[in-house]
C-alpha positions as CSV (number, residue, x, y, z in Angstrom):
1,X,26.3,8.4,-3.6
2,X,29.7,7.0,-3.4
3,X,28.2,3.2,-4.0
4,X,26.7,5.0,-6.9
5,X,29.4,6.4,-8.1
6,X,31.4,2.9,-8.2
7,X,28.6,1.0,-9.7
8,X,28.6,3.4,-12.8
9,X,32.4,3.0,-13.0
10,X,32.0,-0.6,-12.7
11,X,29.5,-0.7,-15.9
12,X,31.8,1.7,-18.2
13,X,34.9,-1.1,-17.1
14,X,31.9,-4.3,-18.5
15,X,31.1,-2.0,-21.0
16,X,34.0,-0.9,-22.6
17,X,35.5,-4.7,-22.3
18,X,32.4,-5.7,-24.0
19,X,33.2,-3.1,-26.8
20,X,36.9,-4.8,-27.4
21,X,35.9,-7.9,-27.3
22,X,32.7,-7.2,-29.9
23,X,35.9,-5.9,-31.9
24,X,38.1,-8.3,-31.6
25,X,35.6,-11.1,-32.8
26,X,34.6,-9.1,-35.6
27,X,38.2,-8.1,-36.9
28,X,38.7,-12.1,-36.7
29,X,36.0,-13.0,-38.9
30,X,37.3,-10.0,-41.2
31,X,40.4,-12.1,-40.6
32,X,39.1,-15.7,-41.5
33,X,37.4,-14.5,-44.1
34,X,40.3,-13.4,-46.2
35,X,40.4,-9.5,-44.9
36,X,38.9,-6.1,-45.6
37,X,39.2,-6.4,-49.2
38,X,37.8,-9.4,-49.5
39,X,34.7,-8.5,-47.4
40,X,34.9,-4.9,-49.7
41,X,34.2,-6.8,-52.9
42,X,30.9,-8.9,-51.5
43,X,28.7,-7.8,-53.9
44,X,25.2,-10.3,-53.3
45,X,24.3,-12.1,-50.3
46,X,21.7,-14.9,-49.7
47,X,20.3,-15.8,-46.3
48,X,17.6,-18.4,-44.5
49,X,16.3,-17.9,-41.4
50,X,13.4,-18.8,-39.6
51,X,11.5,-16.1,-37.6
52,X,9.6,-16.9,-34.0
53,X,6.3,-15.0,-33.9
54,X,4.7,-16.0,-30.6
55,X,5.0,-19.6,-31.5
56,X,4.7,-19.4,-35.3
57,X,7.5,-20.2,-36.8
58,X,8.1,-18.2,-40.3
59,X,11.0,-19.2,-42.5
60,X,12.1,-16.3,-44.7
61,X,14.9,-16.4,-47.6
62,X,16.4,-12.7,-48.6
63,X,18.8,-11.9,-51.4
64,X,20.2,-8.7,-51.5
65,X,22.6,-7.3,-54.4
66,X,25.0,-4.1,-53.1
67,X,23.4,-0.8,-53.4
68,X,21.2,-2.1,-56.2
69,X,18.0,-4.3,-54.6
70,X,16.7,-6.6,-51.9
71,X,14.1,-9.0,-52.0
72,X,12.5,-11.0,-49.2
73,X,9.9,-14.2,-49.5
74,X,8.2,-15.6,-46.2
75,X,5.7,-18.0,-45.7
76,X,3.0,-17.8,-43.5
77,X,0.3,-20.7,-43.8
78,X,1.1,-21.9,-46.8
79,X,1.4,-18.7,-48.8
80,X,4.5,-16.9,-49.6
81,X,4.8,-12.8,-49.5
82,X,6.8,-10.8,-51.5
83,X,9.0,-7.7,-51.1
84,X,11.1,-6.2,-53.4
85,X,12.6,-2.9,-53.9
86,X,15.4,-1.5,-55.9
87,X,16.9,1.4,-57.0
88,X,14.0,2.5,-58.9
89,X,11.0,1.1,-57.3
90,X,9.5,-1.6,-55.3
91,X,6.1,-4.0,-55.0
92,X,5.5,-6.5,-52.8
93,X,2.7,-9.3,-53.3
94,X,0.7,-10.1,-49.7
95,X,-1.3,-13.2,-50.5
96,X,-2.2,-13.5,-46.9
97,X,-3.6,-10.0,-47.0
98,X,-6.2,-10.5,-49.4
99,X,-3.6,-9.6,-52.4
100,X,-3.6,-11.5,-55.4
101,X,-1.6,-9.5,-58.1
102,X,1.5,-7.6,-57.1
103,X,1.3,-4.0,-55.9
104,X,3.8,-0.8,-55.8
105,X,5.3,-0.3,-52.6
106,X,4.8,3.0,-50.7
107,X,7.3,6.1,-50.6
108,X,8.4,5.9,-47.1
109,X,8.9,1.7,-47.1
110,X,10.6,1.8,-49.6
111,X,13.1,4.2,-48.1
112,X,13.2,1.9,-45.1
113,X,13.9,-0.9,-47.9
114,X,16.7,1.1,-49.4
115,X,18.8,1.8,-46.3
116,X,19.8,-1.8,-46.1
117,X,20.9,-2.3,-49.7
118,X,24.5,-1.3,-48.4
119,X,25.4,-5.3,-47.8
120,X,28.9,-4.9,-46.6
121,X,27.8,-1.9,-43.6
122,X,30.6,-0.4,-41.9
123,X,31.9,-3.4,-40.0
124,X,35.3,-2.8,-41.9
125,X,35.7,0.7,-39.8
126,X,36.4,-1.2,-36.3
């Protein structure tokens, strides 16, 4: 019990040190970046990145616009898919899928789609 005791204490000590420094790093790049205002007025972002799917590398570009829209293009095979949503609606084109025009996105993923339109998150309340 007792070695049980100090092995728990032990991870809350990691833990919590883990914590400041995830803190620290981030209230740098707040920092470096010019500070919280500057992060405040980010209004569209653009990002690349490539996605490992057992082996199959996807690349995927996504532009995002504050609280307004997203959209996100990845190829697979040669053909590119489509997702949009914004404040008012979404569609998304699945070539790979069998698609070939571009159809309405449903209710609940476009919810999911909508809870990351807030670009700037709440990495200024470290």
């Amino acid at each position: 019990m007792k070695k049980l005791l100090i092995i728990l204490v032990s991870l809350m000590v990691v833990f919590k040190m883990d914590a400041q420094l995830g803190n620290k790093i981030v209230k740098n790049h707040l920092k470096a970046i010019g500070g919280v205002e500057k992060w405040n007025s980010l209004n569209t972002l653009y990002m690349e990145v490539v996605m490992d799917m057992g082996g199959l590398q996807i690349p995927v570009k996504i532009w995002q616009e504050h609280m307004k829209g997203i959209r996100v293009e990845f190829t697979v095979q040669g053909l590119t898919g489509i997702q949009v949503a914004t404040e008012k609606d979404g569609w998304s084109l699945m070539p790979f899928q069998g698609q070939d025009k571009a159809e309405p996105t449903d209710e609940e993923l476009l919810k999911n789609q909508r809870s990351q339109f807030n670009i700037r998150g709440k990495i200024t309340e470290l």
